[in-house]
N, CA and C of each residue as an Amber inpcrd file, in Angstrom:
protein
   246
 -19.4610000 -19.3710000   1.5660000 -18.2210000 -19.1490000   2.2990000
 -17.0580000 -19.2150000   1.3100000 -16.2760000 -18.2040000   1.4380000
 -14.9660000 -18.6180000   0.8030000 -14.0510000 -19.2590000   0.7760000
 -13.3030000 -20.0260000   0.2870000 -11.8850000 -20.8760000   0.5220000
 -10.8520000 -20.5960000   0.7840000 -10.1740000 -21.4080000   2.0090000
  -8.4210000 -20.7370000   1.8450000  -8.0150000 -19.9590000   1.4070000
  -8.0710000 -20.5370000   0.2080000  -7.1160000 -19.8160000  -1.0400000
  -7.5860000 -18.0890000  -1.1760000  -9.2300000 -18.0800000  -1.2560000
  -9.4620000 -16.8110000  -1.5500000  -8.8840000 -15.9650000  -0.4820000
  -8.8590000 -16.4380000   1.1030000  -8.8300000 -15.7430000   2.2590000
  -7.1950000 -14.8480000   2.4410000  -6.7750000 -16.1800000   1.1900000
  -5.2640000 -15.8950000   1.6540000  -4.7030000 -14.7800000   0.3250000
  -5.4650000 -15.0760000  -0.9380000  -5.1890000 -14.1290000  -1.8820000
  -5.2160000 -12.9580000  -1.4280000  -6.9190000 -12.6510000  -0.6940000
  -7.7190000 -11.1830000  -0.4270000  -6.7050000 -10.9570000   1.2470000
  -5.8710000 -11.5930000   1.4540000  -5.0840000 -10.7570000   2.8820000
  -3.5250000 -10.3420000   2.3360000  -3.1240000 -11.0870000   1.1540000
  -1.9920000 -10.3340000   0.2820000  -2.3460000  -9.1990000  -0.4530000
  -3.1660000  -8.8260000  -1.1120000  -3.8730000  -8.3430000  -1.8280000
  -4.3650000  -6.6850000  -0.7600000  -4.8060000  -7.1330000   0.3430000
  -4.7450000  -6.1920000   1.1190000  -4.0370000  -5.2790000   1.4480000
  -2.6470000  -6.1800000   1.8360000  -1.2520000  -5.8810000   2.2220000
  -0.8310000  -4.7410000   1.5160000  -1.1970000  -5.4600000  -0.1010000
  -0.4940000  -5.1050000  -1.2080000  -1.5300000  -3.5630000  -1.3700000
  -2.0350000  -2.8640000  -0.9260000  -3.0310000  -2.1180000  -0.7260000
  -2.1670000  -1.0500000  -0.1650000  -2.0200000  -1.5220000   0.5560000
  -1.7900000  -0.6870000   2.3950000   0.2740000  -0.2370000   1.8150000
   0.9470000  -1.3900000   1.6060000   1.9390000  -1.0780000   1.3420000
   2.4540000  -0.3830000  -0.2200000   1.7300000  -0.3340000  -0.9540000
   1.8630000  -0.1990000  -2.0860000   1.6800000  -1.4680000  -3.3260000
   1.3660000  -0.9160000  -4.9150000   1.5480000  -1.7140000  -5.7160000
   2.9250000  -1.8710000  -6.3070000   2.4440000  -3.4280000  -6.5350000
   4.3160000  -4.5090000  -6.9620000   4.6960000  -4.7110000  -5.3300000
   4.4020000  -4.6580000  -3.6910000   5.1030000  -4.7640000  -2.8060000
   4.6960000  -6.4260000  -2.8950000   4.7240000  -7.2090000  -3.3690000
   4.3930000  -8.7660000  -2.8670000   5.4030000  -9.9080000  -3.7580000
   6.0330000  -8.3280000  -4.7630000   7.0130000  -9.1970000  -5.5000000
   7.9500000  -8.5400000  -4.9980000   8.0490000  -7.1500000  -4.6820000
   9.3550000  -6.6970000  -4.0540000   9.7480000  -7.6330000  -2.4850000
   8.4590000  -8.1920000  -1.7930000   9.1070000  -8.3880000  -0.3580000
   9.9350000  -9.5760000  -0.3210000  11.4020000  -9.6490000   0.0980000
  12.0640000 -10.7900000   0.3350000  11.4900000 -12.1960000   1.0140000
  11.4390000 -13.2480000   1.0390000  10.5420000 -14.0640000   1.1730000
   9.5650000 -14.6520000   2.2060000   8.3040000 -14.1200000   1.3180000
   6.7780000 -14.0340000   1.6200000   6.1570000 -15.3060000   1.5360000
   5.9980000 -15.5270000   2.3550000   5.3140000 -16.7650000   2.4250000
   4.0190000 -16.5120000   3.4840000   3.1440000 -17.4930000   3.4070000
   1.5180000 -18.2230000   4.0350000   2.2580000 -18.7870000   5.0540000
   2.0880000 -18.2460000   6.2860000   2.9310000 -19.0110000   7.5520000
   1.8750000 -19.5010000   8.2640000   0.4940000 -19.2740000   8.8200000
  -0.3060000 -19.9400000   8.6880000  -1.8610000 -19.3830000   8.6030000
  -2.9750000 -20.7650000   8.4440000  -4.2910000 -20.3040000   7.9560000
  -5.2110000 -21.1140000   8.6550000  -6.0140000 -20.5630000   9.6220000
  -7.1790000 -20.6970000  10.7460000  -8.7210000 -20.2610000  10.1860000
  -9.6960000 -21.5000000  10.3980000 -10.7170000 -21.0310000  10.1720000
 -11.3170000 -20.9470000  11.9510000 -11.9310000 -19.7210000  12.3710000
 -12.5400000 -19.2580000  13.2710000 -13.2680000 -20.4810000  13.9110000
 -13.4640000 -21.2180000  14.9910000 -14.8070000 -21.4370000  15.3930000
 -15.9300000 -21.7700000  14.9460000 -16.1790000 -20.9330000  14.7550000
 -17.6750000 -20.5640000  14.6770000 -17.6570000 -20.0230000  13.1350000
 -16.7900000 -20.4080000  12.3800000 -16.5200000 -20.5240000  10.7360000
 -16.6480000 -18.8340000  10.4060000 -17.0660000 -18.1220000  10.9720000
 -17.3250000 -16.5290000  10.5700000 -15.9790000 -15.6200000  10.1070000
 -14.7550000 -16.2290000  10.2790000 -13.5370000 -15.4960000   9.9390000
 -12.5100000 -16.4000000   9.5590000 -11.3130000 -16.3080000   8.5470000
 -10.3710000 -16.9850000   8.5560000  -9.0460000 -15.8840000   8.9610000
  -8.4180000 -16.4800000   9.3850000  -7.2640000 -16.0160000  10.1750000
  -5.6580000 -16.3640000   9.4560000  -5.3790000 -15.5640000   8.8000000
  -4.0390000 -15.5390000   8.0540000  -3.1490000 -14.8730000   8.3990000
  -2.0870000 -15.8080000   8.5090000  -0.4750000 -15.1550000   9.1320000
   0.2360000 -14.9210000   7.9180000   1.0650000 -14.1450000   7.3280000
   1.5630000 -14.0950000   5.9960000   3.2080000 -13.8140000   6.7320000
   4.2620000 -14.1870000   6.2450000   6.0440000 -13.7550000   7.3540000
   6.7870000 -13.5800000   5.8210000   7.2930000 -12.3180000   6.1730000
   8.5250000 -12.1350000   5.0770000   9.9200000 -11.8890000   5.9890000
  11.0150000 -11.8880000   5.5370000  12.1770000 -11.3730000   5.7690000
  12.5150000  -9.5510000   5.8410000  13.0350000  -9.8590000   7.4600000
  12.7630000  -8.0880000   7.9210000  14.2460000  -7.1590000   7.1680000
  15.2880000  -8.3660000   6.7500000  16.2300000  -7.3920000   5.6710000
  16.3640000  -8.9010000   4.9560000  17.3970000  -8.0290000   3.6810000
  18.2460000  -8.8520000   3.1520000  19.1140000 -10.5020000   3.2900000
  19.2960000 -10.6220000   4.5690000  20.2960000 -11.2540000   4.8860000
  19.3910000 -12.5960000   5.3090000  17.8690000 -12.1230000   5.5540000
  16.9390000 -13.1410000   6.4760000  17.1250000 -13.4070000   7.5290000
  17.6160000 -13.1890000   8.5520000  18.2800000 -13.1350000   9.9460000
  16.9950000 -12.9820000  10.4240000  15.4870000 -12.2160000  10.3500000
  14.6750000 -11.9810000  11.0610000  13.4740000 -11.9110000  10.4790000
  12.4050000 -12.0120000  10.8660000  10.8650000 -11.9900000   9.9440000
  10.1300000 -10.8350000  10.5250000   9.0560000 -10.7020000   9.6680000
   8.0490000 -10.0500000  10.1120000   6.4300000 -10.8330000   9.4020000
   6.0410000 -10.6850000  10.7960000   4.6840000 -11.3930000  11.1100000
   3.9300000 -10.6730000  10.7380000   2.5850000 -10.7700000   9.8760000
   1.2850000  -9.9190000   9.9570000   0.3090000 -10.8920000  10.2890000
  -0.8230000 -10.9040000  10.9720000  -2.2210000 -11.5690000  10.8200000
  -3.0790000 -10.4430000  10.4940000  -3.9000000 -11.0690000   9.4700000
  -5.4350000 -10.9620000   9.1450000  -6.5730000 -11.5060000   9.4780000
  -7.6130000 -10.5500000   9.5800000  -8.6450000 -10.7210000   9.9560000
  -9.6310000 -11.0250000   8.3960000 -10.0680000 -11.9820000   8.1430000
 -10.7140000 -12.1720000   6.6260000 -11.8890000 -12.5950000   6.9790000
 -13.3090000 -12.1420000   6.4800000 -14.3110000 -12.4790000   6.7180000
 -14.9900000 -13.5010000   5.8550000 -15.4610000 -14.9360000   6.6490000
 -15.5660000 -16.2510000   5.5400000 -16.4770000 -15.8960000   4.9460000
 -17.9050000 -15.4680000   5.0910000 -18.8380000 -15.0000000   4.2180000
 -18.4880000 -14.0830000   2.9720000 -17.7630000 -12.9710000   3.4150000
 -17.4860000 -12.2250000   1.6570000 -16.0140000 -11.6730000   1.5190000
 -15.2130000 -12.3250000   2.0390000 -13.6720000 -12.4660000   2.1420000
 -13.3810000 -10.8330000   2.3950000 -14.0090000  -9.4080000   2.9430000
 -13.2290000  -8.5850000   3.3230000 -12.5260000  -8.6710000   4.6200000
 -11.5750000  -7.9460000   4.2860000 -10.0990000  -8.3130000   5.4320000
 -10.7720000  -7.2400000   6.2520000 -10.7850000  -7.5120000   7.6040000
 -11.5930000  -6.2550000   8.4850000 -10.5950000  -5.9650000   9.4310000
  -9.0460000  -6.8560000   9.9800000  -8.1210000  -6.5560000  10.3220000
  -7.1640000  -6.7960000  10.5160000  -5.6690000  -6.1240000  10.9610000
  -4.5650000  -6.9210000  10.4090000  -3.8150000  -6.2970000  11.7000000
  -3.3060000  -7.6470000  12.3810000  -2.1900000  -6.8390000  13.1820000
  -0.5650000  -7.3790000  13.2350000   0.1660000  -7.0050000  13.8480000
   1.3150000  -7.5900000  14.2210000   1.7730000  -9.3350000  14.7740000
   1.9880000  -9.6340000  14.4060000   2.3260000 -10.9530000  14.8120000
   3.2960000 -11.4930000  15.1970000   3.3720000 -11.9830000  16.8560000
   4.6180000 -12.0300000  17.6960000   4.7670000 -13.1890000  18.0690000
   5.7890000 -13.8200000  18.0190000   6.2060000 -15.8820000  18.1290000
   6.5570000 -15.2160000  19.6150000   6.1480000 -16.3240000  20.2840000
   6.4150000 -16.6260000  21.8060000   7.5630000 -17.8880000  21.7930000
């Protein structure tokens, strides 16, 4: 099984995929907002929140789907605070 750390590298790393390379140093501040191991240990669950402009007035949420056995990210959606 993989660790945290890897779950949370391989769901930036993803990101950084999907949005382009250098986007993890370009995004205004990115932070690990939070990190869930599944149940039933088969997935870890990573929230990653950056700043939606400049000013920080607002975030944006992603979760990942990271698989604990061989850390591929299998999905990523939107992430909405209640």
């Amino acid at each position: 099984m993989i660790d945290v750390k890897t779950a949370v590298d391989n769901a930036v790393n993803y990101a950084a995929t999907l949005y382009g390379k250098g986007w993890a140093s370009l995004v205004p501040g990115l932070l690990v907002e939070e990190v869930e191991l599944s149940d039933d240990e088969q997935f870890w669950y990573v929230t990653l929140g950056w700043d939606a402009d400049r000013l920080g007035t607002s975030r944006i949420y992603k979760s990942f789907k990271v698989r604990a056995d061989s850390g591929d990210v299998v999905a990523m959606k939107i992430r909405t605070l209640q």
